[in-house]
N, C-alpha and C positions, 0 to 999 in steps of 0.2 A: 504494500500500500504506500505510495507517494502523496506525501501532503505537500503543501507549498503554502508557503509562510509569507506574509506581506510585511513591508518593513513597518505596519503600522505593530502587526506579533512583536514584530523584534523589538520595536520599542518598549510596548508593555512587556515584554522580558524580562529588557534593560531594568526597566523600572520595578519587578515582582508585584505584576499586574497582574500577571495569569496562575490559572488554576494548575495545582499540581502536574495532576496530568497531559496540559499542555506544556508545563515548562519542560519535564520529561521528554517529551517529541521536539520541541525544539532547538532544546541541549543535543539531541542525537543529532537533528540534520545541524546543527554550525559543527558539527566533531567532525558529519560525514559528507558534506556538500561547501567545498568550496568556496563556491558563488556565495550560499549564506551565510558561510563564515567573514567571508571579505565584507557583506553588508553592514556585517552584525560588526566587525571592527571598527566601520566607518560610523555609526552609531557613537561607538563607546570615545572613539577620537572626537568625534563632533562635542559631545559632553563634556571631554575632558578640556574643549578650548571654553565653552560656556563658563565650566567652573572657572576658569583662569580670568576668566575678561568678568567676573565677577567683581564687583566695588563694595567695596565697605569703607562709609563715611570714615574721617578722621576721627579719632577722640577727642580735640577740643569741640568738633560740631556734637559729638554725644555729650560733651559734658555742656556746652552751650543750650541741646536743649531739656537736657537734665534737672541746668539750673533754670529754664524757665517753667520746667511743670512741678518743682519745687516754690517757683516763688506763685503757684496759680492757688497754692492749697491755703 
């Protein structure tokens, strides 16, 4: 039996979206196909620049608005 996985599967993968038993068959075809496994890499790179180009304010702006929900009370 051939199933065929669409990168939106692979996402919810990535993400431990799916039900057991799918991640199970999915886990097998990226071990045994290739093409899915290359998808599924390009997934996880795509991710891994997300995380990177992630921003996180300064600490003077967290402590700037710290002290104004301290001076609200």
């Amino acid at each position: 039996m051939y199933e065929s996985f669409t990168t939106h599967d692979l996402i919810l993968y990535y993400f431990n979206e799916v039900e057991l038993s799918d991640t199970v068959l999915i886990q097998h075809e990226i071990d045994c196909n290739p093409e899915t496994e290359e998808s599924y890499q390009e997934i996880v790179q795509v991710m891994d620049h997300i995380d990177q180009c992630m921003v996180n304010p300064s600490s003077s702006v967290i402590k700037n608005i710290l002290n104004y929900s301290h001076s609200l009370k």
